[in-house]
Jmol script that loads the backbone (N, CA, C; Angstrom):
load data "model"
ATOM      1  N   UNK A   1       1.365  -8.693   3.714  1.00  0.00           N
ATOM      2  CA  UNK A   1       0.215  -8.961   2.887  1.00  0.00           C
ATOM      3  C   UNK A   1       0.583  -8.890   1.411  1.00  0.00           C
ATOM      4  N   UNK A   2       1.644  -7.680   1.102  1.00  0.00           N
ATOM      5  CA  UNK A   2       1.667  -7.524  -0.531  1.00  0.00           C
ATOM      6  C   UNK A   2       2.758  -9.182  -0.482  1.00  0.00           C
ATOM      7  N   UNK A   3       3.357  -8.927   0.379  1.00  0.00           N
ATOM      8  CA  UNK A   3       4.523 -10.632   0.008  1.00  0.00           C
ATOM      9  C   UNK A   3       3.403 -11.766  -0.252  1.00  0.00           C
ATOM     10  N   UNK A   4       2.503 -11.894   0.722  1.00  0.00           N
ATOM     11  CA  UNK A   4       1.626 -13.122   0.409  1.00  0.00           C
ATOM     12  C   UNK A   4       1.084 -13.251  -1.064  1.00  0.00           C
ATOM     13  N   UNK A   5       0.463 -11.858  -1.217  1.00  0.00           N
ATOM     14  CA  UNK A   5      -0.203 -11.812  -2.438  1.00  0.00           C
ATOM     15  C   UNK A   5       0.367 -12.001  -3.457  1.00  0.00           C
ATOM     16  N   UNK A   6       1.729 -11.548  -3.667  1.00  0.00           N
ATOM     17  CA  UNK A   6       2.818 -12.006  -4.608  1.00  0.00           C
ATOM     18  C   UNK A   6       2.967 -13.751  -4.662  1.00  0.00           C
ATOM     19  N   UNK A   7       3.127 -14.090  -4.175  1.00  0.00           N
ATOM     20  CA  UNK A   7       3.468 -15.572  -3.932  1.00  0.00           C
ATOM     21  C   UNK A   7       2.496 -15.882  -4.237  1.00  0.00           C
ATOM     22  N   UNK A   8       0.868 -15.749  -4.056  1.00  0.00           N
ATOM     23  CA  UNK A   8      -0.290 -16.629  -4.540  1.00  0.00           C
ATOM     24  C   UNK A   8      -0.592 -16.149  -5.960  1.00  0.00           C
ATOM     25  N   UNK A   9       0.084 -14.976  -6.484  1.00  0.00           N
ATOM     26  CA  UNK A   9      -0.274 -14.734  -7.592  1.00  0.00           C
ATOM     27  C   UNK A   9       0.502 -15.423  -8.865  1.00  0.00           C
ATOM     28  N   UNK A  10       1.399 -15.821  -8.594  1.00  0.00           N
ATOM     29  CA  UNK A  10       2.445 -16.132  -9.674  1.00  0.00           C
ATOM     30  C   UNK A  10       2.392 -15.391 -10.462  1.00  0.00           C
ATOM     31  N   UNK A  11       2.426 -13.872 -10.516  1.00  0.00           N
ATOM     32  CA  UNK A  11       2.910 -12.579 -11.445  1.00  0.00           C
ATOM     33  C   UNK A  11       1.731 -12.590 -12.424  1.00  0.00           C
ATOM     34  N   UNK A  12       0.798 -12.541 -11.813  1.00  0.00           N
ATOM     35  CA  UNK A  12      -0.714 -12.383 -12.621  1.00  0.00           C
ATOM     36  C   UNK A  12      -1.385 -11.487 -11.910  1.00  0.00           C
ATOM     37  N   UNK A  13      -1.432 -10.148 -12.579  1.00  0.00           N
ATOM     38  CA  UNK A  13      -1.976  -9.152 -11.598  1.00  0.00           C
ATOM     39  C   UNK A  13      -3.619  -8.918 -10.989  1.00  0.00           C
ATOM     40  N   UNK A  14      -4.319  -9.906 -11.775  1.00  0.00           N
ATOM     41  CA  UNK A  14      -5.530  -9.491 -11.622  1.00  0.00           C
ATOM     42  C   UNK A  14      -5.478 -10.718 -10.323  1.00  0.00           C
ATOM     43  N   UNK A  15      -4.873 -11.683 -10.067  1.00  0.00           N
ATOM     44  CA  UNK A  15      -4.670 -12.147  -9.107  1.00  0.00           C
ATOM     45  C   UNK A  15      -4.215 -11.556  -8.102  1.00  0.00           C
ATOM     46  N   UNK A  16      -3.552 -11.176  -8.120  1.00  0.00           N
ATOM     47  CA  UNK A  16      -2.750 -10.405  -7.399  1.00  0.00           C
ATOM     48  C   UNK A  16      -3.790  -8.835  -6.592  1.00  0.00           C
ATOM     49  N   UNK A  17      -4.456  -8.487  -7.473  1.00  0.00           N
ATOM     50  CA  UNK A  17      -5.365  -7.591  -6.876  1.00  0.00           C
ATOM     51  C   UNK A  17      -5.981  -7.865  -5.987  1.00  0.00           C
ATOM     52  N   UNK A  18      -6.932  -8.999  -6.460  1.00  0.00           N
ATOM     53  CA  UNK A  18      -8.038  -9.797  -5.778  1.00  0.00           C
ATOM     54  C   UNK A  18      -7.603  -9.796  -4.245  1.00  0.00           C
ATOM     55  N   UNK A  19      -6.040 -11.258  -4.636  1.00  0.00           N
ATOM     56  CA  UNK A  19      -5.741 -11.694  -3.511  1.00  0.00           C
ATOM     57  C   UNK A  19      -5.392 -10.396  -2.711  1.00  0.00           C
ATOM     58  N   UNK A  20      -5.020  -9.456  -2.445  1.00  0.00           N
ATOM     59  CA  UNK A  20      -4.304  -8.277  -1.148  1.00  0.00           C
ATOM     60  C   UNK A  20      -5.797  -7.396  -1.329  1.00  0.00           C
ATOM     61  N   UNK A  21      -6.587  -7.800  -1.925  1.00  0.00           N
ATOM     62  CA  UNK A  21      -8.201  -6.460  -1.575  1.00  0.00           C
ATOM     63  C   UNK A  21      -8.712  -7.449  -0.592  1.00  0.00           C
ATOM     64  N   UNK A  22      -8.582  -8.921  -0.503  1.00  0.00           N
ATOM     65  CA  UNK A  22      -9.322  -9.574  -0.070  1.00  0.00           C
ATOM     66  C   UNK A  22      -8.646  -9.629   1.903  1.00  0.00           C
ATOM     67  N   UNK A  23      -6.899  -9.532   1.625  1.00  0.00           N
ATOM     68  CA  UNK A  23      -6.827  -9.070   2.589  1.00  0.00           C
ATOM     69  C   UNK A  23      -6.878  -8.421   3.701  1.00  0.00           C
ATOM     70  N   UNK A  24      -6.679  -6.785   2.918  1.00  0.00           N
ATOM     71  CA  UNK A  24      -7.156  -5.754   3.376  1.00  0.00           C
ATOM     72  C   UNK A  24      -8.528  -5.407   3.951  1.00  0.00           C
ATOM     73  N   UNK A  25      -9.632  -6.199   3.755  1.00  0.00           N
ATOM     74  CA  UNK A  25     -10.767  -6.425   4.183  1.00  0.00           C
ATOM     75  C   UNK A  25     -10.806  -6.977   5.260  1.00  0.00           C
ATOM     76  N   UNK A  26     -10.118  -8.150   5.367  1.00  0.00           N
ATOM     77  CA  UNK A  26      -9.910  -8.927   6.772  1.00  0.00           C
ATOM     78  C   UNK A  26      -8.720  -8.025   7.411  1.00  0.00           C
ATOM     79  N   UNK A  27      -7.890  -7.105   7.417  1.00  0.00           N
ATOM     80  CA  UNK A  27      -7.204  -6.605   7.752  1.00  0.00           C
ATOM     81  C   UNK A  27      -7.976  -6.073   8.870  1.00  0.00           C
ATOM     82  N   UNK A  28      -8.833  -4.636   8.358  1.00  0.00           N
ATOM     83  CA  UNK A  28      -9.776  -4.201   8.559  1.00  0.00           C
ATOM     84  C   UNK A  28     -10.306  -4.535   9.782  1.00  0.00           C
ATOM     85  N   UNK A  29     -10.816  -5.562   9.784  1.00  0.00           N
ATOM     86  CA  UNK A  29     -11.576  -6.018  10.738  1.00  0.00           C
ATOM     87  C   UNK A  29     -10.834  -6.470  12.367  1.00  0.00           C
ATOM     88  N   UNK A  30      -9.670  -6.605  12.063  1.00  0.00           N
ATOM     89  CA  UNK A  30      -8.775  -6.585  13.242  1.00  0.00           C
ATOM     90  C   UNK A  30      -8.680  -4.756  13.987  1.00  0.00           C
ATOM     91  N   UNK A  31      -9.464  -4.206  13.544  1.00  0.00           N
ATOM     92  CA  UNK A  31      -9.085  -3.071  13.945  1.00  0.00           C
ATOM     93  C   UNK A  31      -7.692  -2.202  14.634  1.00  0.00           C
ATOM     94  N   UNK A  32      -7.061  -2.161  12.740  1.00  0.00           N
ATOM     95  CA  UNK A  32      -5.628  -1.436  13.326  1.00  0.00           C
ATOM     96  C   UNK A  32      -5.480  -0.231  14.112  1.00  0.00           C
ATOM     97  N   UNK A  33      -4.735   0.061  15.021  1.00  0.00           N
ATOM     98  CA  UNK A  33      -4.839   1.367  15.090  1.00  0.00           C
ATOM     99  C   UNK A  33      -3.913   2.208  14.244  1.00  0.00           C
ATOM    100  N   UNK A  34      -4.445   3.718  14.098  1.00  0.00           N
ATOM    101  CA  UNK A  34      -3.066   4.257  13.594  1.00  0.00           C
ATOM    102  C   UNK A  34      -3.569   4.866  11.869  1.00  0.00           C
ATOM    103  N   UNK A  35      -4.894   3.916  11.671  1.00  0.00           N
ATOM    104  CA  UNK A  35      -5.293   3.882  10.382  1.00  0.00           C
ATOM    105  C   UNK A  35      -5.455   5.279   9.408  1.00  0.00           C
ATOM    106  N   UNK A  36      -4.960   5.502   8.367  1.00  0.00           N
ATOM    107  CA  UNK A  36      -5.583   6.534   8.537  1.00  0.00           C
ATOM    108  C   UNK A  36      -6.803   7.021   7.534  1.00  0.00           C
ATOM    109  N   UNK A  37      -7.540   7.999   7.430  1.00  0.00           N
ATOM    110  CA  UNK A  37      -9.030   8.364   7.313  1.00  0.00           C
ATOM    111  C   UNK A  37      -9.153   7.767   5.138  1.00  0.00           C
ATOM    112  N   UNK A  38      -7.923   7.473   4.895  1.00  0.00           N
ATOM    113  CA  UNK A  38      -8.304   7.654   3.482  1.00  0.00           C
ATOM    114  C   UNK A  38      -8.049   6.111   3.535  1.00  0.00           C
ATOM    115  N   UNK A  39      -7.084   5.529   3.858  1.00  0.00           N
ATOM    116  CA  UNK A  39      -7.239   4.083   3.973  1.00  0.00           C
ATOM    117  C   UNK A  39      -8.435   3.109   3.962  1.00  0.00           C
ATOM    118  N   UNK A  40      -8.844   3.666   5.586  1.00  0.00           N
ATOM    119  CA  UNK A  40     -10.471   3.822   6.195  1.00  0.00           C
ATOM    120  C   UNK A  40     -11.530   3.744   4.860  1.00  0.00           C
ATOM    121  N   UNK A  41     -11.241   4.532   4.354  1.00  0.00           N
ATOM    122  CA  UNK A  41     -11.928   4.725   2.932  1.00  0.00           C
ATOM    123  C   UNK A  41     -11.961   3.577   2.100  1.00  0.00           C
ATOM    124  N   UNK A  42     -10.710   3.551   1.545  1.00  0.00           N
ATOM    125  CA  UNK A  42     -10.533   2.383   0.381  1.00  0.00           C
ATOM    126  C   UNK A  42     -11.010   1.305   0.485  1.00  0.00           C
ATOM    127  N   UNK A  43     -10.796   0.832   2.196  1.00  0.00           N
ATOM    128  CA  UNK A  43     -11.133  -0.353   2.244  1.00  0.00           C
ATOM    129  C   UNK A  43     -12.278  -0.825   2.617  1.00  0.00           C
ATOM    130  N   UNK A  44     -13.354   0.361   2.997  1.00  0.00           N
ATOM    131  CA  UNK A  44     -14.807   0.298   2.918  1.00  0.00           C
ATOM    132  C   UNK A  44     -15.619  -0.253   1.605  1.00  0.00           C
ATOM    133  N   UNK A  45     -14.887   0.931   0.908  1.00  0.00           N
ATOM    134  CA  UNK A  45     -14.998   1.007  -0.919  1.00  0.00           C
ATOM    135  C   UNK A  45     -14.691  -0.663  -1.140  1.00  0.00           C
ATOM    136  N   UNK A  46     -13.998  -1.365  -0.439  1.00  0.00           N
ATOM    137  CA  UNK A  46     -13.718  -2.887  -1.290  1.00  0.00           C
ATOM    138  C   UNK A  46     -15.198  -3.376  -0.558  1.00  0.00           C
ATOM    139  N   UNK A  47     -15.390  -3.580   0.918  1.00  0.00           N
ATOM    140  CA  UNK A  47     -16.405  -4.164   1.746  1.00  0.00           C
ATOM    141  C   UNK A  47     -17.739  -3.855   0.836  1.00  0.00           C
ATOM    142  N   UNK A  48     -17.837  -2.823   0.097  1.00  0.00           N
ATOM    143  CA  UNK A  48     -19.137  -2.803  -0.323  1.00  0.00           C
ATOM    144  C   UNK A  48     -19.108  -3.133  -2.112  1.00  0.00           C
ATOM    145  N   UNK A  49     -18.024  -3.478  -2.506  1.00  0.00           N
ATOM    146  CA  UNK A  49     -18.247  -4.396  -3.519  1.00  0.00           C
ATOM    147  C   UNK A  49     -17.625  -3.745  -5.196  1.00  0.00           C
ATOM    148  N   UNK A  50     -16.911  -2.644  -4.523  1.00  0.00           N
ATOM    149  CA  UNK A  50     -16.014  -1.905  -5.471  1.00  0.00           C
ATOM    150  C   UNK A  50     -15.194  -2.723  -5.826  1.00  0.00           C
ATOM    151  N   UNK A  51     -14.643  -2.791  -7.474  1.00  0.00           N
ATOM    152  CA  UNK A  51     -13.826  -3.762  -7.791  1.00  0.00           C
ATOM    153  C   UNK A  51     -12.231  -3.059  -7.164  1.00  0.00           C
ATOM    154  N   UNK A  52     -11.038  -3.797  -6.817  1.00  0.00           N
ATOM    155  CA  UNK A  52      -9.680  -2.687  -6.358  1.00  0.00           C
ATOM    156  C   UNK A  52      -9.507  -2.168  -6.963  1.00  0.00           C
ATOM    157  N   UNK A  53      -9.609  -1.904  -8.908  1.00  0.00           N
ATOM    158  CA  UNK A  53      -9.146  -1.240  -9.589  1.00  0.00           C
ATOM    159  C   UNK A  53      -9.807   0.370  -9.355  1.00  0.00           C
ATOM    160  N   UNK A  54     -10.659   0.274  -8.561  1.00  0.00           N
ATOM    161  CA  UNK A  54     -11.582   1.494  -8.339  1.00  0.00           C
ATOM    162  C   UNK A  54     -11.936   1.962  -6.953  1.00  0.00           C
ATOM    163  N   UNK A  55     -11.448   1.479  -5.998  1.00  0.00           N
ATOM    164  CA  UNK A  55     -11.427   1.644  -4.912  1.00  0.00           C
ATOM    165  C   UNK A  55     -10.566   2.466  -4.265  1.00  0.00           C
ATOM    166  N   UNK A  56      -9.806   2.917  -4.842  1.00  0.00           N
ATOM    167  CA  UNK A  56      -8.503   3.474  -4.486  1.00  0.00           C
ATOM    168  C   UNK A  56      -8.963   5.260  -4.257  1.00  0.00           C
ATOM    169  N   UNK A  57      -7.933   5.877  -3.292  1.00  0.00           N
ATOM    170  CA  UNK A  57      -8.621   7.238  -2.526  1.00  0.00           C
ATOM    171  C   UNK A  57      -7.359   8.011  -2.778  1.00  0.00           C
ATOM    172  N   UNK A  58      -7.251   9.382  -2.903  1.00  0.00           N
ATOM    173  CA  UNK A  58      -6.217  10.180  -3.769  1.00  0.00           C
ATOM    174  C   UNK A  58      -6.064  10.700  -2.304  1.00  0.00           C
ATOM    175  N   UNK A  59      -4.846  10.372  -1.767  1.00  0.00           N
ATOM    176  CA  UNK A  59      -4.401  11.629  -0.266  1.00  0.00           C
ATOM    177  C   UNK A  59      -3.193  11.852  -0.637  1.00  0.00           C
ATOM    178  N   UNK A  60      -3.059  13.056   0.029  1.00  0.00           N
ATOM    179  CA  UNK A  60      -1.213  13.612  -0.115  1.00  0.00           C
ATOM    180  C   UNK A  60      -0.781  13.316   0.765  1.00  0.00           C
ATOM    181  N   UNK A  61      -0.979  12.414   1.972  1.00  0.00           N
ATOM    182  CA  UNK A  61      -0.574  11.866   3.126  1.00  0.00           C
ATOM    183  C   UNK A  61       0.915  10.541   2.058  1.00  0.00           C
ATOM    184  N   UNK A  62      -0.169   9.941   0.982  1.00  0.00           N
ATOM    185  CA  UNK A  62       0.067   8.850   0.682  1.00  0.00           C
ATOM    186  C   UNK A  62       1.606   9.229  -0.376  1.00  0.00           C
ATOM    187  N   UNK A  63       1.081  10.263  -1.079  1.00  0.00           N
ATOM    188  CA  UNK A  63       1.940  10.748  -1.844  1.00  0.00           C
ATOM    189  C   UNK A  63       3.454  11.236  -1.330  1.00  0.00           C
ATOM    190  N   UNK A  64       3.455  11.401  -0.208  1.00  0.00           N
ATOM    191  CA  UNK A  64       4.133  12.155   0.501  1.00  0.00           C
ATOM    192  C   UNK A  64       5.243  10.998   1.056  1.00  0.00           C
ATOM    193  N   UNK A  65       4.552   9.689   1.451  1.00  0.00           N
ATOM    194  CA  UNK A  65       5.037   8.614   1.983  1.00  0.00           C
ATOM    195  C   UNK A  65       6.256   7.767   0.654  1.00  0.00           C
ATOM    196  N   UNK A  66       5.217   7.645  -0.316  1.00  0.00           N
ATOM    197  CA  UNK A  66       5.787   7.509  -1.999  1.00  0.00           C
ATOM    198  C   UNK A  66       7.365   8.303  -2.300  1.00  0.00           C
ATOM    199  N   UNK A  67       7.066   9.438  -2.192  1.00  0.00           N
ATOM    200  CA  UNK A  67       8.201   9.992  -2.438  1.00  0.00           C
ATOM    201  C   UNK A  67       9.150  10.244  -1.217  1.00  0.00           C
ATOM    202  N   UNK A  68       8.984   9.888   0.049  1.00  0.00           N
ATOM    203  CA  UNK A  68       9.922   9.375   1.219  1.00  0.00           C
ATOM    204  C   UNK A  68      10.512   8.600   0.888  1.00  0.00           C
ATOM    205  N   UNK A  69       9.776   7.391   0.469  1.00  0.00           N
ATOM    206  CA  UNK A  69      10.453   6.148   0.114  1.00  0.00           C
ATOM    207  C   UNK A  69      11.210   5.811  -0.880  1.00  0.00           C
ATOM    208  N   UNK A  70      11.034   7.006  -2.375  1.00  0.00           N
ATOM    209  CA  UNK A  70      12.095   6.778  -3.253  1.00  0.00           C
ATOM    210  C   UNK A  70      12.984   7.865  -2.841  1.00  0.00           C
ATOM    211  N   UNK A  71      13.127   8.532  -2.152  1.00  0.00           N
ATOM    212  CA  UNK A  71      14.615   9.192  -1.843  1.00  0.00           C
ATOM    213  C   UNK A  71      15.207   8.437  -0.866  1.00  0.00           C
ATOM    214  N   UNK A  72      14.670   7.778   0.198  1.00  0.00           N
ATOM    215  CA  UNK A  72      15.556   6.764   0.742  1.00  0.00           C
ATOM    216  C   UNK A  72      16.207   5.238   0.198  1.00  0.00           C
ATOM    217  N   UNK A  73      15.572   5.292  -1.038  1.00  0.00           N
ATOM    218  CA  UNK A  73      15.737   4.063  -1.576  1.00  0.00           C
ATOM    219  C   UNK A  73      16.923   4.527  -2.600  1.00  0.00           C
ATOM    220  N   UNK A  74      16.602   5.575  -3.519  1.00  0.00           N
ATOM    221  CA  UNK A  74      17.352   6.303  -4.679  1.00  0.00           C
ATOM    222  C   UNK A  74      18.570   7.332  -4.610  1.00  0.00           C
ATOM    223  N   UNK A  75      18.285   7.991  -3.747  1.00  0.00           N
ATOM    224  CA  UNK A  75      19.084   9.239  -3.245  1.00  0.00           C
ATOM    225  C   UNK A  75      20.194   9.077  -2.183  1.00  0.00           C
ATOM    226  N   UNK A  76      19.462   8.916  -0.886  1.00  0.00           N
ATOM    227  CA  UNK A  76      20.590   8.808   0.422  1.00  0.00           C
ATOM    228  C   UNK A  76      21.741   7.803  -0.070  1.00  0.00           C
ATOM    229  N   UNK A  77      21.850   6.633  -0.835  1.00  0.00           N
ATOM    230  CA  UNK A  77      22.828   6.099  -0.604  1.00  0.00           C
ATOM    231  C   UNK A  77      23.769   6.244  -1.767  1.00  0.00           C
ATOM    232  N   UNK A  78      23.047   7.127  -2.458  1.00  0.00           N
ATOM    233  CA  UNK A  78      24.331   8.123  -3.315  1.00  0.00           C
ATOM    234  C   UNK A  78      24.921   9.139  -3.081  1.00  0.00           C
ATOM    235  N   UNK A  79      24.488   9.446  -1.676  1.00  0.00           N
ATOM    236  CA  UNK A  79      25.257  10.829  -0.943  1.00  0.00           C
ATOM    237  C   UNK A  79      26.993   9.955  -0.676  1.00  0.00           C
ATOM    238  N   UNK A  80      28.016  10.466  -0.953  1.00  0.00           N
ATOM    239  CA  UNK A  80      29.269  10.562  -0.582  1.00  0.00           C
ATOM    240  C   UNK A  80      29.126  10.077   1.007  1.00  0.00           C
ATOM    241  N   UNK A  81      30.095   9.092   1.415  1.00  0.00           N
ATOM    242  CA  UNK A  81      30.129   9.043   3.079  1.00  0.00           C
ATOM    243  C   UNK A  81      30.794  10.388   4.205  1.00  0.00           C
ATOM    244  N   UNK A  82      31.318  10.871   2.965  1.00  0.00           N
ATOM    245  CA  UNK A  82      32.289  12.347   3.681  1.00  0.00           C
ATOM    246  C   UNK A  82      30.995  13.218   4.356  1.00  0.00           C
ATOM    247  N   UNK A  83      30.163  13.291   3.397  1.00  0.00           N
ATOM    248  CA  UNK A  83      29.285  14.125   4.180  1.00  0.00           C
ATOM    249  C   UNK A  83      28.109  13.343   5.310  1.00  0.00           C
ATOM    250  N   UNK A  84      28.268  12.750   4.823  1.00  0.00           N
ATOM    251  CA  UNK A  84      27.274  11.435   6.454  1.00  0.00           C
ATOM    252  C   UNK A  84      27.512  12.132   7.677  1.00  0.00           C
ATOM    253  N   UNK A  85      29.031  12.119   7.708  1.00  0.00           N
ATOM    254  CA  UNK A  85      29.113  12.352   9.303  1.00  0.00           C
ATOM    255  C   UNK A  85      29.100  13.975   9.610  1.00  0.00           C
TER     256      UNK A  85
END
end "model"
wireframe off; spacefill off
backbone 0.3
color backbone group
């Protein structure tokens, strides 16, 4: 969804908002499983007419995921291979 939205936006963010809130709405409605309760949230917050810039829900679930992802991105592959194994 963020790839699509990139591509329809041509690096114009308020496009770019629109287009992936508008997703996430139809996302929604496929009923993912797995979802979780703050997501659930946000994307209610769009269904009822919150602009995305304001829709957004503060979890440490999310935060937690954030900083997973920059130590696997930043960190692990500056570890030495000696110690890998």
């Amino acid at each position: 969804m963020v790839a699509q939205s990139l591509i329809v936006s041509f690096s114009q963010v308020s496009t770019f908002t629109t287009n992936l809130a508008w997703q996430l709405r139809f996302w929604l409605i496929g009923l993912p499983g797995g979802i979780s309760y703050a997501t659930l949230k946000a994307i209610l917050k769009l269904w009822l007419g919150f602009k995305p810039e304001h829709s957004g829900i503060f979890s440490l679930r999310v935060m937690v995921q954030l900083l997973e992802a920059l130590l696997l991105v930043f960190v692990i592959p500056m570890i030495p291979k000696s110690y890998a194994n």
